[in-house]
C-alpha positions, 0 to 999 in steps of 0.5 A: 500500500504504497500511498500510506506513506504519504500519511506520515505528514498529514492527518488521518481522515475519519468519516462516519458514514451511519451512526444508528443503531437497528432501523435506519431514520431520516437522519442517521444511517446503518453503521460504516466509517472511513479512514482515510490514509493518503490516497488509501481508503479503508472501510469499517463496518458496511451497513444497508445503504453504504454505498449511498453515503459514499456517493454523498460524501467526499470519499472516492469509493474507488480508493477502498481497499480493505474493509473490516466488519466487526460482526454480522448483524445486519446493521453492520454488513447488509450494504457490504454485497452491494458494495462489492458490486459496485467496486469489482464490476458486478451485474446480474449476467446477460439476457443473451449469449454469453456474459464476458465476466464469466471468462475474464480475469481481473486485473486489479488488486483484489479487495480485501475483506476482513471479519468473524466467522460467517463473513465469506458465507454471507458473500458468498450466499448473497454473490450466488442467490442474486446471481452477480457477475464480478469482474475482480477480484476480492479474497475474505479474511476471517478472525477466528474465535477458539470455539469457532469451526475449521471450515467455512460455516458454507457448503457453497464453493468460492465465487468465480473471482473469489481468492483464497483467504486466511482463517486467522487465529488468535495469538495471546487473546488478539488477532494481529491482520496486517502491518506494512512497516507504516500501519498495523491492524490488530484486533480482539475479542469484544463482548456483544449478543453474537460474536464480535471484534474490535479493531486497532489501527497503529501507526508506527513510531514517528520520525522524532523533530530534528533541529539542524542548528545542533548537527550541521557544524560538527558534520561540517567539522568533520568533513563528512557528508551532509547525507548524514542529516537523512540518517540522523532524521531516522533515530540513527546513531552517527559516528563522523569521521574525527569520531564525534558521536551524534544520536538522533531524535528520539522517535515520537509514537505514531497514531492509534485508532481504536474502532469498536463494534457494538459493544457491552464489555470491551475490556479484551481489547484494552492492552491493544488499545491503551493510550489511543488517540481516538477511541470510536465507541457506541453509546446505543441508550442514554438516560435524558429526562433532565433535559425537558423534552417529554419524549424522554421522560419515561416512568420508572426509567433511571440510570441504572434501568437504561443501563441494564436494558442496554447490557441486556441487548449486547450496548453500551450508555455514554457513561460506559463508553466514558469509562472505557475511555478514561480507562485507556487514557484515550486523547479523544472520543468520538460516540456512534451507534445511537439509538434512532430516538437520538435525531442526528442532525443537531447541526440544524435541528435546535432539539437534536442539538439539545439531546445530542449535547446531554448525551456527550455530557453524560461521557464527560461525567465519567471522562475528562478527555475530548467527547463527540457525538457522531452524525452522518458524514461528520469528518475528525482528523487525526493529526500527526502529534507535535 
């Protein structure tokens, strides 16, 4: 992923694509988020309707690269076919004669789609059962649990364009997916009503500031090169030629950004996750009869009731993912994954701006740190620290 390294001097782009939880509203969509590196784009989570946040956002659909699922609710994975459909030249075959895609290879890099068990079958059922044509490639890698069978929970063969993929266990309680030199994904086990899994995108250690002023005159001195300075610039140790010894800056610690699947106990993934400088975290119930809006006054209902219920059906309170945040020592926190109640255009809407604020309140009594509520198409940047 050659561009990625052109994520060293700028920022890292997340946009949330949906932001609710179950049903779809007029202002919030299924989940899915970008990250977007350089030219690179990778995809997290790909609920019903997807592809129709992409069209209006400012991400280029065609730089998606990889996609990571963090479990197979449909919330969380029905807009992923479509979307495949869309990136590898799919079509529901030809009226008459034969269809080219039948016979031709691709020829780009294949997509790469990661998840728990269930992911390629699901694909792999839905390519088969609407008839899709693909033109590329895409390869299916899945994150196995102990527990989890040794086959591909499918009687179904690979698609045509289908490449073969890793089954990829865990080491030491996590799953460790990829690393370039640049960026590293690992992930771990997190608590929810099915199988799920959180992710954590690391960037590797930073080049440290270097101050020429304190380098070039004894370069200079010595009589060496100035190339040196590229050397000094990489944390290297130099020895000049009349023997003086200069070390360079000590490297910075590179990003990290943790995303969470939906979520009632993420506490697997803390050691992956500590000292994120963004922790993305759903926060599906809130208790808000303080703020004057009658909908929200519910008889009975308190804190501890809200956040029983929501445990009960595998989610977290915004008081839960502020503790989850203090507990990492994360920079930042950013909430999605809200309850259609919550209207996600509190941009606009006075109201929505009303709930939206209680709601980030609610985070910040049990966190000190940066909060956010997410809506849809809201951009943050990760910016590379000082």
């Amino acid at each position: 992923m050659d561009s990625t390294r052109n994520i060293r001097s700028g920022p890292i782009n997340v946009t949330f694509l949906g932001t609710v939880s179950a049903s779809p509203t007029s202002t919030r969509r299924h989940s899915a988020l970008t990250l977007r590196m350089g030219g690179d784009v990778w995809l997290f989570d790909c609920g019903e309707g997807t592809q129709t946040q992409l069209q209006r956002s400012t991400i280029l659909m065609g730089s998606i690269e990889k996609i990571f699922i963090t479990h197979t609710h449909g919330d969380h994975i029905a807009g992923l076919v479509p979307l495949m459909c869309a990136l590898l030249d799919g079509d529901g075959g030809a009226a008459e004669g034969d269809d080219p895609r039948l016979t031709q290879d691709g020829t780009a890099k294949p997509l790469e789609i990661y998840g728990p068990l269930g992911t390629r079958a699901y694909i792999r059922s839905c390519l088969k059962y609407t008839y899709t044509a693909l033109q590329e490639s895409y390869v299916v890698h899945e994150l196995r649990f102990p527990k989890d069978p040794r086959n591909d929970f499918t009687y179904l063969p690979p698609h045509r364009h289908e490449l073969p993929g890793r089954n990829i266990e865990q080491e030491g309680g996590f799953w460790h997916l990829y690393d370039d030199g640049v960026v590293a994904v690992s992930a771990a086990p997190i608590r929810h009503s099915i199988p799920c899994v959180g992710y954590v995108v690391k960037e590797a250690y930073l080049p440290g500031k270097i101050d020429p002023k304190l380098y070039i005159p004894a370069i200079k001195k010595a009589g060496d090169s100035l190339r040196l300075m590229s050397d000094l610039q990489r944390g290297e140790t130099v020895k000049l030629s009349d023997g003086t010894v200069l070390k360079g800056p000590a490297h910075r610690p590179g990003r990290k950004i943790v995303v969470l699947g939906d979520t009632y106990n993420p506490s697997q993934i803390v050691p992956l996750a500590m000292d994120a400088d963004l922790l993305i975290h759903e926060a599906t119930n809130a208790h808000l009869p303080h703020i004057g809006l009658p909908q929200f006054e519910v008889d009975g209902e308190t804190v501890e009731t809200v956040e029983k219920r929501a445990k009960s059906r595998g989610h977290s309170t915004p008081q839960m993912a502020g503790a989850f945040a203090c507990t990492i020592r994360a920079k930042q926190l950013i909430m999605n994954h809200f309850s259609g109640r919550y209207g996600g255009d509190n941009d606009v809407n006075e109201e929505s701006m009303i709930v939206m604020n209680a709601i980030a309140d609610l985070a910040k009594s049990e966190y000190d740190g940066g909060v956010l509520c997410a809506r849809d198409l809201m951009s943050y940047d990760v910016v590379v620290p000082k």
